[in-house]
Backbone as CSV, one residue per row, in Angstrom:
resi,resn,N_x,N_y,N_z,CA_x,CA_y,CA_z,C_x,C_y,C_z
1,UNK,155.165,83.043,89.599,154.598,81.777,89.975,155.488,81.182,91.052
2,UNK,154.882,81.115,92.264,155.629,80.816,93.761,155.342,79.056,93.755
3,UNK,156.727,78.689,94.380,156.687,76.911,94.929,155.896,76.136,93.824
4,UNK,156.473,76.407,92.931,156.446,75.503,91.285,156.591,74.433,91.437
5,UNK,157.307,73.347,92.008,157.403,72.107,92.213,156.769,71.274,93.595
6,UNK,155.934,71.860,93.922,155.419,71.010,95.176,154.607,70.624,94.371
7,UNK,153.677,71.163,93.223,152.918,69.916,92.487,152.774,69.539,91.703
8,UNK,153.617,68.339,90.798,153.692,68.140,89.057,153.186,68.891,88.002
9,UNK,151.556,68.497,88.758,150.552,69.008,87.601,150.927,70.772,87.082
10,UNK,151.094,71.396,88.070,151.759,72.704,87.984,152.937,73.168,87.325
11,UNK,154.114,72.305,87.759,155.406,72.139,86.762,154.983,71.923,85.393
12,UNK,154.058,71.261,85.242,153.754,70.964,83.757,152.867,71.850,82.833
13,UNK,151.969,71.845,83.470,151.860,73.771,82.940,152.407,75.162,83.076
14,UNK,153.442,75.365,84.035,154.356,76.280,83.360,155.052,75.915,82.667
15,UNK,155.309,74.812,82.548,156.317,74.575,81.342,155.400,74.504,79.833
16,UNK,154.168,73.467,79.806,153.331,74.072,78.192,153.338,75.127,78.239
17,UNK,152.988,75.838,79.663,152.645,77.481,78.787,153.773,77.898,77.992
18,UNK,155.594,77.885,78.972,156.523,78.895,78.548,156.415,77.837,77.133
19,UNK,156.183,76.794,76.770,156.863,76.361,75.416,155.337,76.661,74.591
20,UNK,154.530,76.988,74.607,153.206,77.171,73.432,153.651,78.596,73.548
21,UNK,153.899,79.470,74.179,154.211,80.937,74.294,155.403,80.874,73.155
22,UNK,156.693,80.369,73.491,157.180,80.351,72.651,157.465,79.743,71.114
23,UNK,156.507,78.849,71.104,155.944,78.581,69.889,155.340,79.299,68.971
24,UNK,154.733,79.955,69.185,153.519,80.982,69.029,154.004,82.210,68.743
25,UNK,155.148,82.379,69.169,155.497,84.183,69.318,155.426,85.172,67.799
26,UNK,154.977,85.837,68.310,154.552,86.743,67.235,153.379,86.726,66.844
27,UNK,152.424,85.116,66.940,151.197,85.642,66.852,150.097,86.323,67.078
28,UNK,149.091,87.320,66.039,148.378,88.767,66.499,147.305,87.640,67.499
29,UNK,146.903,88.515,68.182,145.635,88.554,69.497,146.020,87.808,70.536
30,UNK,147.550,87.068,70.646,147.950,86.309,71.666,149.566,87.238,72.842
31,UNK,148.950,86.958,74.195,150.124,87.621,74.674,151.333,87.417,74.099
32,UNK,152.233,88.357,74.339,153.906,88.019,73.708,154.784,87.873,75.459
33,UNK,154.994,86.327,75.436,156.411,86.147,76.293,157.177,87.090,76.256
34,UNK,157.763,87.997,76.893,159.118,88.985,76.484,160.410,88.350,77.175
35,UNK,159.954,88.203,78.236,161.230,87.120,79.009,160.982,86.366,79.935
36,UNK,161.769,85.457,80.174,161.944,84.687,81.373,163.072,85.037,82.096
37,UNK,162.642,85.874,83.926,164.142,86.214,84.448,164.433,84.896,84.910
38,UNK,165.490,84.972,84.764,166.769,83.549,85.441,166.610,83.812,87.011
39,UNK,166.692,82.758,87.766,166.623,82.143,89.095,168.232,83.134,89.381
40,UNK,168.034,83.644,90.214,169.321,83.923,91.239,170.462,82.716,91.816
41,UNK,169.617,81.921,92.216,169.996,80.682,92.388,169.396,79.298,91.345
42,UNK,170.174,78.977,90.339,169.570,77.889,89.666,169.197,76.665,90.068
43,UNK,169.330,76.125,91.510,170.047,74.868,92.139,168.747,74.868,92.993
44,UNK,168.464,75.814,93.895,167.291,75.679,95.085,166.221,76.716,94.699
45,UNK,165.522,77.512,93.085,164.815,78.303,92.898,163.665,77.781,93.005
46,UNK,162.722,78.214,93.200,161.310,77.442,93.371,159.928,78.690,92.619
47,UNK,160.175,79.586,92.387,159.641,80.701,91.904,159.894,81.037,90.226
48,UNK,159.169,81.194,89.221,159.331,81.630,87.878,158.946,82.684,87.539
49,UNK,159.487,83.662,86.953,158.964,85.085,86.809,158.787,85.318,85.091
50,UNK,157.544,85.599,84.528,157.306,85.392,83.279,157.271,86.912,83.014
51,UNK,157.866,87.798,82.311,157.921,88.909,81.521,156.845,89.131,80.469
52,UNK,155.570,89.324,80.437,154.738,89.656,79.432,154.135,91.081,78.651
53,UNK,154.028,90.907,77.860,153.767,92.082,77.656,152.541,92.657,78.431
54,UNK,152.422,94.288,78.053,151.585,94.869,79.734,150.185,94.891,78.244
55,UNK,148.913,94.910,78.763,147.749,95.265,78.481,146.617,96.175,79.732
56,UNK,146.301,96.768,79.552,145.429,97.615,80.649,144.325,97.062,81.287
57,UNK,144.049,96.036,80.630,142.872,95.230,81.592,142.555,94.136,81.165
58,UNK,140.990,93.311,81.357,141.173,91.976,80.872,139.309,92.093,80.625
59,UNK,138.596,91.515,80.153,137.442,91.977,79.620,136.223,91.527,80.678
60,UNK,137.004,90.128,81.879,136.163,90.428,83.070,135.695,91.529,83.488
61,UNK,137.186,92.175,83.867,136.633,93.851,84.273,136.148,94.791,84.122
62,UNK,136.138,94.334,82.429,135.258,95.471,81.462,133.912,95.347,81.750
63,UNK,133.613,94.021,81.611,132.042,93.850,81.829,132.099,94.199,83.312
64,UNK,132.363,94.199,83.988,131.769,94.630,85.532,131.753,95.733,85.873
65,UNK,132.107,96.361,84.981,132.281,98.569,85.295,130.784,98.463,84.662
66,UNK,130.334,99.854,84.831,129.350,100.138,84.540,129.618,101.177,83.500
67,UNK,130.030,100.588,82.466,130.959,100.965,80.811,129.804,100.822,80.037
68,UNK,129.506,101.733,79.042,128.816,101.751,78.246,129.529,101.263,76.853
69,UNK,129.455,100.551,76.072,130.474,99.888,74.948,129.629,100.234,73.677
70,UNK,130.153,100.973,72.460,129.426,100.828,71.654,129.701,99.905,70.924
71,UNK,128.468,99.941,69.744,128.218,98.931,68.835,129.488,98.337,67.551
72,UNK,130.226,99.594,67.778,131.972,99.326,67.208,132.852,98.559,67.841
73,UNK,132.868,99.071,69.391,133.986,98.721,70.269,133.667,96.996,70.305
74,UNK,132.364,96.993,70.463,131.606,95.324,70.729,132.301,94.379,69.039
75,UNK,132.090,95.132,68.082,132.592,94.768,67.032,133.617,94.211,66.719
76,UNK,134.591,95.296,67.296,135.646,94.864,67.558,136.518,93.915,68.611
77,UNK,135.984,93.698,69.481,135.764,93.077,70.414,136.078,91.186,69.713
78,UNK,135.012,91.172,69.379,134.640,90.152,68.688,135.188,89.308,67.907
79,UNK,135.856,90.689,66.732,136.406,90.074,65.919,137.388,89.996,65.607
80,UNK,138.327,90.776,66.717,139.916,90.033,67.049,139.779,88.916,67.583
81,UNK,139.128,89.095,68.801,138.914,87.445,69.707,138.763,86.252,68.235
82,UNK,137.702,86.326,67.382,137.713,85.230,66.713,138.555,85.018,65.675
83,UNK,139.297,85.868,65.392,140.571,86.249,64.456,141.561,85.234,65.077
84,UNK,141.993,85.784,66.112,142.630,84.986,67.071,143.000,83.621,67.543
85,UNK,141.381,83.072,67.796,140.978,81.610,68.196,141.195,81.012,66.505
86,UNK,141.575,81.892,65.300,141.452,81.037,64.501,142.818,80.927,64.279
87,UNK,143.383,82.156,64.799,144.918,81.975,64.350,145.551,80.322,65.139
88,UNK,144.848,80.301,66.483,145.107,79.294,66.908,145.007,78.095,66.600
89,UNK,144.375,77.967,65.989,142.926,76.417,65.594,144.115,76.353,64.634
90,UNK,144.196,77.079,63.761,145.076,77.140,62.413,146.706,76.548,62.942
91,UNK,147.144,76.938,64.225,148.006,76.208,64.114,148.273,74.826,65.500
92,UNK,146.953,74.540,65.064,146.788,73.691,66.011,146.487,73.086,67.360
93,UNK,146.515,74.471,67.937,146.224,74.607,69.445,145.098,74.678,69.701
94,UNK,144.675,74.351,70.983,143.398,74.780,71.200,143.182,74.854,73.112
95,UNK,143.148,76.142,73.439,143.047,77.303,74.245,142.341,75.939,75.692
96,UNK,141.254,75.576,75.825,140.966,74.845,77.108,140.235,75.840,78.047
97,UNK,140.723,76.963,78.215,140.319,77.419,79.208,140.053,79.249,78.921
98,UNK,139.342,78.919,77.743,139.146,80.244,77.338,137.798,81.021,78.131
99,UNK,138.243,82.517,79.237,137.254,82.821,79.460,137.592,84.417,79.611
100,UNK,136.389,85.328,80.382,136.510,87.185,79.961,137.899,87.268,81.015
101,UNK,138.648,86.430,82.144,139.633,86.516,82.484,141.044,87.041,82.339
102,UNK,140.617,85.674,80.639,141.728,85.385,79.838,142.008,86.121,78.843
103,UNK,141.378,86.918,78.739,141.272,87.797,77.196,141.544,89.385,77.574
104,UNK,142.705,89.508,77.431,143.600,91.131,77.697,142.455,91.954,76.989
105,UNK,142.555,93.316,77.284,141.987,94.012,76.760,143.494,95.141,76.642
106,UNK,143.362,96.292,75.500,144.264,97.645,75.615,142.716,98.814,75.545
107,UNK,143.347,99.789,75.297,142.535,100.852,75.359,141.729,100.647,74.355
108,UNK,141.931,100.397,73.225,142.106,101.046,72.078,140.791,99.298,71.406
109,UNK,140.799,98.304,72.535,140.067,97.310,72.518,140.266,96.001,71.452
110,UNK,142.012,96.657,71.569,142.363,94.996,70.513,143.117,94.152,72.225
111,UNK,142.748,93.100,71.601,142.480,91.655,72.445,143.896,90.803,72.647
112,UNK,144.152,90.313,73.370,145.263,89.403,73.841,144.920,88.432,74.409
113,UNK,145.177,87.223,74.080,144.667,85.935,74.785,145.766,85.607,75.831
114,UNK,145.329,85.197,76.895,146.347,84.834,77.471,146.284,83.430,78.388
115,UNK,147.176,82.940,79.009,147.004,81.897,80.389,146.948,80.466,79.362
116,UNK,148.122,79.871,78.902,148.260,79.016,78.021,148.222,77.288,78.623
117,UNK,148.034,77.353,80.297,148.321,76.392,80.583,147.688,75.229,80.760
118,UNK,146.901,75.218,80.198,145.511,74.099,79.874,146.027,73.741,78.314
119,UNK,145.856,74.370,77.902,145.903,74.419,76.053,146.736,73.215,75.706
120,UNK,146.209,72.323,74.645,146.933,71.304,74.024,146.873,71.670,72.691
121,UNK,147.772,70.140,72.072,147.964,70.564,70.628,146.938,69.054,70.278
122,UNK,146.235,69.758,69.268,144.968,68.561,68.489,145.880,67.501,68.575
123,UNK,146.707,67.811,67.970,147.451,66.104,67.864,147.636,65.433,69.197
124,UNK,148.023,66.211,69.973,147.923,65.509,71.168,146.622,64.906,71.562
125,UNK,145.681,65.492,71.593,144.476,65.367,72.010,143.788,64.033,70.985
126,UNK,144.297,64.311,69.656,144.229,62.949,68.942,144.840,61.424,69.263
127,UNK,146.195,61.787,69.776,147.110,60.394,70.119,146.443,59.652,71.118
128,UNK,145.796,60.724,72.436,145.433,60.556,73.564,143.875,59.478,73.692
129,UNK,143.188,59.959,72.605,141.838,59.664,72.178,142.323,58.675,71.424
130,UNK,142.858,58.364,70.704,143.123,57.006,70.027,144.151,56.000,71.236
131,UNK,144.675,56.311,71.655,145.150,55.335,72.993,144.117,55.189,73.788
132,UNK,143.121,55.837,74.057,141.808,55.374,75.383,140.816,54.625,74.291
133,UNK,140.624,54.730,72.490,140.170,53.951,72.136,140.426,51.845,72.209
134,UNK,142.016,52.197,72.247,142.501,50.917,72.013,142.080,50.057,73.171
């Protein structure tokens, strides 16, 4: 992620992402952070390099091949993704910007969610909604 600070809104979602990433870690159907490399220079860096784990594709691409999917793979498909979105819900998060982009695919057609930087936490989204009530 190049020239991170020319615009807030940006600083602020790499930063929810790296901290819901690391919140999260270890949970199944969601990418795993592996590292963050350190700035060469800590003082004038403007660039963040996020270490993730690798997946072979993302399910945009799946649908746009001319892939025949069976009635298993679709199955499965499915029901990691909603496995997943519940692992999330369950701990509170909730994704924003979930689309076939965002959703890793491996060979083998288990699922990885990824791109955390929309995503809030209910409570937030509660405090926020009760302050625009007042």
């Amino acid at each position: 992620m190049a020239k991170i600070f020319e615009e807030p809104i940006d600083c602020k979602r790499i930063l929810r992402e790296i901290s819901i990433l690391k919140a999260i870690r270890g949970m199944a159907g969601v990418v795993q952070l592996l590292e963050i490399v350190p700035p060469s220079d800590p003082v004038t860096f403007d660039c963040v390099y996020l270490v993730l784990e690798y997946c072979q594709s993302d399910l945009k691409k799946l649908l746009r091949q001319n892939r025949y999917l069976s009635l298993n793979q679709v199955r499965r498909i499915m029901t990691n993704l909603l496995e997943a979105l519940s692992l999330l819900h369950s701990s509170q998060l909730v994704h924003r910007d979930l689309k076939p982009a965002n959703v890793l695919l491996n060979d083998d057609m288990n699922i990885k969610i990824c791109d955390f930087g929309l995503s809030r936490s209910v409570v937030d989204l509660q405090n926020t909604s009760k302050n625009i009530l007042k």
